[in-house]
C-alpha positions in Angstrom: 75.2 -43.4 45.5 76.1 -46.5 43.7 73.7 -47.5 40.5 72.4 -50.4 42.0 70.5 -49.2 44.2 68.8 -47.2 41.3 65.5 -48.6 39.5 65.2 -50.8 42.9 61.3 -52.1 43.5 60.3 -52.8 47.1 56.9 -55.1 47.1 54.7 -54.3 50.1 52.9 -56.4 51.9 49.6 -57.3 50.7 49.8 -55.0 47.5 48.3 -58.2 45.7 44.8 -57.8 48.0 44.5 -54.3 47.1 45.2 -54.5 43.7 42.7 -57.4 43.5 40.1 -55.1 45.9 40.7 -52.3 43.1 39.9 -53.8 40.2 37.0 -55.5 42.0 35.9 -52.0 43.1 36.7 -50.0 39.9 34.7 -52.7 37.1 31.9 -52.3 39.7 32.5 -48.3 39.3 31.8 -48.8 35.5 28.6 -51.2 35.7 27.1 -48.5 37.7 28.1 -45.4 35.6 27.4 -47.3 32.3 23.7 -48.0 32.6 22.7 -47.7 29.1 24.9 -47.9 25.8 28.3 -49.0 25.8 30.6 -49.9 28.4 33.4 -47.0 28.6 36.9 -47.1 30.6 36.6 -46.3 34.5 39.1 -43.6 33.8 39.9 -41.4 30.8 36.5 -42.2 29.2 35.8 -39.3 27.5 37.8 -38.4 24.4 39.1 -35.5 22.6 40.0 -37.3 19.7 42.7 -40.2 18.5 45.3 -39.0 16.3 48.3 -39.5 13.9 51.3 -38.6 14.6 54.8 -39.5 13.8 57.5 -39.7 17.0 60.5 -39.7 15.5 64.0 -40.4 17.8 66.6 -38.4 18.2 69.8 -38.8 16.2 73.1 -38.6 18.2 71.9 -39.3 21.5 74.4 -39.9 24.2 74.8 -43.7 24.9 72.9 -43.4 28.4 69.7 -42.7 26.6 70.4 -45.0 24.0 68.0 -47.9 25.5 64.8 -49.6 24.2 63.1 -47.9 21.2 65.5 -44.7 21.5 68.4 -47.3 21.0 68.3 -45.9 17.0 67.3 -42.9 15.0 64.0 -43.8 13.5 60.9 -42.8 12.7 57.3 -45.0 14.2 54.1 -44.2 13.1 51.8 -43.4 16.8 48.3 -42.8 17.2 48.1 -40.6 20.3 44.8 -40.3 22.1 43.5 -37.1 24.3 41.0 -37.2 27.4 39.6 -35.9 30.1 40.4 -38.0 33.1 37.1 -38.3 35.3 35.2 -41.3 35.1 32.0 -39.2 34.8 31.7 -37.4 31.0 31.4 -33.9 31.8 31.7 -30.3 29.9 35.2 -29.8 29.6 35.1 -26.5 31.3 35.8 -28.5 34.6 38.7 -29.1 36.6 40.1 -32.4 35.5 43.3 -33.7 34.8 43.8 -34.8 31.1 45.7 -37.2 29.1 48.2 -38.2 26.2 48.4 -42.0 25.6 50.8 -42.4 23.0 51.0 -45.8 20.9 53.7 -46.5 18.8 53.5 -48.9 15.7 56.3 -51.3 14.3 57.7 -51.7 17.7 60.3 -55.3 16.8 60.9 -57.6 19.8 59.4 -59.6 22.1 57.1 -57.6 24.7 55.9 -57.9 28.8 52.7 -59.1 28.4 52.6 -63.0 27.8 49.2 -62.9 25.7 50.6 -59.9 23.9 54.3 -60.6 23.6 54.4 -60.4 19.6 52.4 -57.7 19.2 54.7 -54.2 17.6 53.4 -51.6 20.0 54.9 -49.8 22.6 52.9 -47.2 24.8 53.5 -44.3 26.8 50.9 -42.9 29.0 50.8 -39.2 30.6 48.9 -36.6 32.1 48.8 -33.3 32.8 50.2 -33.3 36.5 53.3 -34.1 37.9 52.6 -36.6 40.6 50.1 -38.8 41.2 47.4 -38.3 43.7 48.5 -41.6 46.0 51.6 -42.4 47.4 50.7 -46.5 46.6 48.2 -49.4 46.0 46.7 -49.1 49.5 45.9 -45.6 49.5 44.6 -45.3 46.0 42.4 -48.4 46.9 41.3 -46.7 50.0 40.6 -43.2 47.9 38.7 -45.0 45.4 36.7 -46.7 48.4 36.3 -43.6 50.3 35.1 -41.9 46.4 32.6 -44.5 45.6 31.1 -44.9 49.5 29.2 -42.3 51.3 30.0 -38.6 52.7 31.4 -39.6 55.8 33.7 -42.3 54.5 35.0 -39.0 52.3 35.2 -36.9 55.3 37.2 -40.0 57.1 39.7 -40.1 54.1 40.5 -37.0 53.2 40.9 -36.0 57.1 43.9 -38.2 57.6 45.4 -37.6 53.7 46.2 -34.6 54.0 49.0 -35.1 50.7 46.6 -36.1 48.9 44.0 -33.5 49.0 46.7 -31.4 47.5 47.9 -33.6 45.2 44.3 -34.1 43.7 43.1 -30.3 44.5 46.9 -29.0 42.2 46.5 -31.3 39.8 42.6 -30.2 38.7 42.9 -27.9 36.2 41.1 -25.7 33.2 43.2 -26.3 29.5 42.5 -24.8 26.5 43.8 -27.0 24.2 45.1 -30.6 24.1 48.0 -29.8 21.8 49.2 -26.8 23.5 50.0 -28.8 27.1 52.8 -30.5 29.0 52.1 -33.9 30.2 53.8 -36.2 32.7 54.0 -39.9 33.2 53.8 -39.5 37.1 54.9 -43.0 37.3 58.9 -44.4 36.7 59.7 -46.9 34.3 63.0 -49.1 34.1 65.4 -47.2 31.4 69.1 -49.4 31.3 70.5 -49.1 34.8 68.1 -46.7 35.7 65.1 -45.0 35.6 63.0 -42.2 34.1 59.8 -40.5 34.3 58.7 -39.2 30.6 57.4 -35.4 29.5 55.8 -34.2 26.5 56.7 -31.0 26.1 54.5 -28.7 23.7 55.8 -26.5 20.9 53.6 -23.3 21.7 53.8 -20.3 19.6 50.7 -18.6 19.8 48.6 -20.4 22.7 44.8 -20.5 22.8 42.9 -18.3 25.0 40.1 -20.4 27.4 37.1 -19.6 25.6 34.9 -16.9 27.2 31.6 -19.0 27.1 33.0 -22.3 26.4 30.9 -25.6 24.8 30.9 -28.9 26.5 33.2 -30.3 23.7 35.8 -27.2 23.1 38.7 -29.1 23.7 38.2 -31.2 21.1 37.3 -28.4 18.7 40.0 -26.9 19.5 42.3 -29.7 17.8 39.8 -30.0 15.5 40.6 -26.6 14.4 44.3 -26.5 15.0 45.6 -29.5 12.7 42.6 -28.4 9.8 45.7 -25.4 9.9 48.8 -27.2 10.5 50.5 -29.8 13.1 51.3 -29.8 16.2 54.8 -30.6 17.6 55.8 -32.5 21.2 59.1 -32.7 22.9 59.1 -36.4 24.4 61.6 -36.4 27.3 62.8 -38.3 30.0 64.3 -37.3 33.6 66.7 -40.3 34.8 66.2 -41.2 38.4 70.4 -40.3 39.9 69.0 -40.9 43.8 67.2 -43.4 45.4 66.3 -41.5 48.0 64.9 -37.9 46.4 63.8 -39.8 43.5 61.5 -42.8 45.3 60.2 -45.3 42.9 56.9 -46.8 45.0 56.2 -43.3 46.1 54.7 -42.0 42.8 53.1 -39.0 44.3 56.7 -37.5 45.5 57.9 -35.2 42.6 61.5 -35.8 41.5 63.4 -32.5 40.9 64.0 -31.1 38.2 66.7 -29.3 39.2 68.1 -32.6 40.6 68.0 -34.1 37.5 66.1 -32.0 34.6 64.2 -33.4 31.3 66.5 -34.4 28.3 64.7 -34.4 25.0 65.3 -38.5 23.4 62.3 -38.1 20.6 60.3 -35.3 18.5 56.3 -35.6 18.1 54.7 -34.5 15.2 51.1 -34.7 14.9 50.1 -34.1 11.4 47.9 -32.0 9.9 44.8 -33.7 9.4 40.8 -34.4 9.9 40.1 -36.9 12.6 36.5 -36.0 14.1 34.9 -38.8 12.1 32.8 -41.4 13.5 34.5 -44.0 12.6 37.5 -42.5 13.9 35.8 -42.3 17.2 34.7 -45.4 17.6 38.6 -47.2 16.7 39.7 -45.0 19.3 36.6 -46.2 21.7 38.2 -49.4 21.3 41.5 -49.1 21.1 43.5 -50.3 24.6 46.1 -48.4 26.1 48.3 -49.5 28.9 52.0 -49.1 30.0 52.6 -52.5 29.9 52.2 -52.4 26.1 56.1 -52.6 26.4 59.6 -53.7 25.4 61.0 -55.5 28.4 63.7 -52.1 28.4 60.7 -49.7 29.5 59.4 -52.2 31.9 56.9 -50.1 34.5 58.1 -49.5 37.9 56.3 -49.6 41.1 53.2 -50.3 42.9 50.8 -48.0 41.2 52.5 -49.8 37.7 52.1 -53.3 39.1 48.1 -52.4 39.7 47.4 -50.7 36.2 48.9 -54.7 35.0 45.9 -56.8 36.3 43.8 -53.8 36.8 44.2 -52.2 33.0 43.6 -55.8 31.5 40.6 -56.6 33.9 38.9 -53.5 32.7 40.0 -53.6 29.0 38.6 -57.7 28.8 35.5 -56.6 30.1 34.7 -53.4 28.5 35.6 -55.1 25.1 33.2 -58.1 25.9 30.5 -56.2 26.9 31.0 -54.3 24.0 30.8 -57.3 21.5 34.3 -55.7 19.9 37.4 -57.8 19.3 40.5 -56.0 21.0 43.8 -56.3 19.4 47.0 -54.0 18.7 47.0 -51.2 15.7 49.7 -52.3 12.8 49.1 -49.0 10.7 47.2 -46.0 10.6 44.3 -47.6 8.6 41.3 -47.7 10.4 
């Protein structure tokens, strides 16, 4: 198969409607679930905790993985934030799917976003799933409908999506701890003539037990009491796309093999030992925005769920922070 058909997006038609009907649906989502007090994010509201970390980039690599920030052997200071995904904030003893959204500091060059193009961050975002639940803009619009509507616009949905009833039912789990997972971007992003999906990959000697009778907040004191004892180390990886086909890029909820084309380590993640379950703490990482298009022009976003989180992430970010009375802007440092 010849590399130009690699990294190749195909637009649908009228992805722009349901990307507009999305964010419509999903900053309604939040008024309604955000009564009282502040405005939280319509995904991944509740968090674990925001932390330091370094992510430093492997020396040596081959010159195919040599491309954007891994272009170098370097070191950038991060601050990585954990979640639980559901937009309700629940005990963390249910199913859910979690997250790692990684932002990287003292990122040089120009970036995608026009209103943020000089800002130094670069962000990577993953979860604790392989795939994602939809196969495209149109179905996760039509999930999110069928989610926010009545019981038999659920029943009507999940009838005829048959895929995604087992993406979504495979992908809730029980964790117990943050640190001690493997996460997934789901989604592909451009990477040279290519493209990858990324993995963090845990260092795990001694893994945590699920607590017994667990609190509503465990996973958090579980990091809480794991970096009050050391750090905690991440493999970041990334799986190049080699066929079109096996490998889709607008089809985000198709896994790509890894025995097609397995996870090579380009960066190490080391979160440091450290305290970080201060309020202030909490509330910088309340505010802080995370989105994949927080990027170098190299690690552009690929595909139709990607193209949403662009107007969608923003939409939601600009109003949360506005509601909120709280400036949004880019970290420069780990000060606080």
């Amino acid at each position: 198969m010849s590399d130009n058909t690699l990294a190749q997006e195909t637009i649908p038609a009228g992805e722009a409607q349901y990307i507009a009907d999305l964010s419509a649906r999903l900053k309604a989502k939040i008024i309604r679930d955000n009564p009282t007090g502040i405005m939280r994010r319509d995904a991944h509201p509740k968090m674990h905790g925001v932390v330091k970390a370094e992510f430093t980039v492997e020396a040596d690599l081959p010159a195919e993985l040599r491309v954007g920030v891994f272009a170098e052997a370097r070191t950038y200071q991060a601050w990585i934030r954990y979640s639980n995904q559901d937009g309700t904030i629940q005990a963390d003893k249910a199913r859910d799917i979690r997250g790692m959204a990684i932002k990287l500091m003292g990122v040089p060059g120009d970036k995608l976003l026009e209103s943020e193009r000089h800002e130094q961050t670069q962000d990577f975002i993953v979860i604790s799933t392989n795939v994602f639940v939809t196969k495209n803009v149109e179905e996760f619009d039509a999930l999110i409908k069928a989610m926010t509507g009545s019981i038999l616009s659920k029943i009507f949905f999940f009838a005829t999506h048959w895929r995604v009833i087992w993406n979504l039912v495979t992908s809730l789990k029980k964790f117990a701890n943050p640190l001690q997972m493997r996460y997934w971007s789901t989604t592909p992003y451009l990477f040279g003539n290519t493209a990858v999906k990324y993995s963090a990959i845990p260092h795990v000697r001694n893994p945590d037990p699920l607590p017994s009778d667990p609190g509503p907040d465990y996973l958090r004191q579980a990091m809480v009491r794991q970096l009050a004892q050391g750090e905690a180390l991440f493999d970041f990886t990334v799986q190049l796309q080699t066929n079109a086909d096996n490998m889709p890029i607008e089809d985000p909820g198709k896994e790509w093999k890894e025995s097609e084309s397995p996870f090579r380590k380009v960066a190490t993640i080391r979160i440091l030992q450290q305290e970080f379950d201060s309020e202030a703490q909490r509330v910088f990482g309340e505010n802080l925005s995370y989105t994949p298009w927080h990027s170098l022009p190299a690690h552009r976003p690929l595909g139709g769920i990607n193209r949403a989180r662009k107007i969608v992430y923003d939409a939601i970010s600009t109003f949360r922070h506005e509601y909120n009375k709280v400036a949004r802007k880019e970290p420069a440092s780990w000060d606080i």
